[in-house]
C-alpha positions in Angstrom: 23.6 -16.2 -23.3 24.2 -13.0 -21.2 22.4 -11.1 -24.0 19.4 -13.8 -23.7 19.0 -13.7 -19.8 19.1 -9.4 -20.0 16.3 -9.6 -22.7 14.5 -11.6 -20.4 14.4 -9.8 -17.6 13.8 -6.8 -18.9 10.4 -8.0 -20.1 9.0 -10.5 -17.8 9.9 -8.0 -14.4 7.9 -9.1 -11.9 5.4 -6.4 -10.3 6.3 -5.5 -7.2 3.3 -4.7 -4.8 2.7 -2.7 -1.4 0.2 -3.4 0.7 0.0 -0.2 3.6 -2.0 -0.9 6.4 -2.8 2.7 8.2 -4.1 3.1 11.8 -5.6 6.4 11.8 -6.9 7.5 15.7 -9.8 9.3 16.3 -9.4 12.9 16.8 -10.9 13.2 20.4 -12.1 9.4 21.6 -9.8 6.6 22.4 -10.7 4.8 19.0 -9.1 3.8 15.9 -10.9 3.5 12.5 -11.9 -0.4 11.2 -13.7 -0.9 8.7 -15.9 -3.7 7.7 -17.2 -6.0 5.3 -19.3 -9.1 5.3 -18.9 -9.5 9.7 -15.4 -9.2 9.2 -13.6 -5.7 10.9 -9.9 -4.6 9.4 -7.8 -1.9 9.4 -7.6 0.5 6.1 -5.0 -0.5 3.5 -4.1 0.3 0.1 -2.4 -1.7 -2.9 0.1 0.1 -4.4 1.6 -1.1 -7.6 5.2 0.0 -6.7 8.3 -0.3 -4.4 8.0 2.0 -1.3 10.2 3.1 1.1 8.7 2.3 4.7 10.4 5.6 5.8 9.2 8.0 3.6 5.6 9.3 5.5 4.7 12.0 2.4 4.9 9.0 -0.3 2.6 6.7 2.1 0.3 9.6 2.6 0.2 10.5 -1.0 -0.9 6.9 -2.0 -3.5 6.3 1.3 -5.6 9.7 1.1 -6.9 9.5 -2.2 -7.8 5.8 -2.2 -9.3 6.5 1.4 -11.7 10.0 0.9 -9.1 12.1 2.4 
């Protein structure tokens, strides 16, 4: 049955997703970028298809400039 239960979860993993919300301040007004769509204002985010550690800034960067124009 072990065998059975280890096949299993080696193929069905589930995804594991991160959303990363940014606030990114303007360089020399007291403002913070939002964007919009349909009336509706938001921070930037990103979906990330992977685990990521909350602590490690050059992973979060790595994933947010590219899908951001940066």
């Amino acid at each position: 049955m072990l065998f059975v239960n280890q096949a299993i979860a080696k193929f069905f993993q589930p995804k594991w997703e991160s959303y990363l919300y940014v606030i990114l301040p303007h360089p020399t007004e007291a403002k913070i970028l939002m964007l919009s769509e349909r009336g509706s204002y938001f921070l930037p985010h990103v979906r990330v298809n992977k685990s990521i550690d909350y602590a490690n800034f050059i992973t979060i960067k790595s994933e947010i400039e590219p899908e951001l124009g940066f």
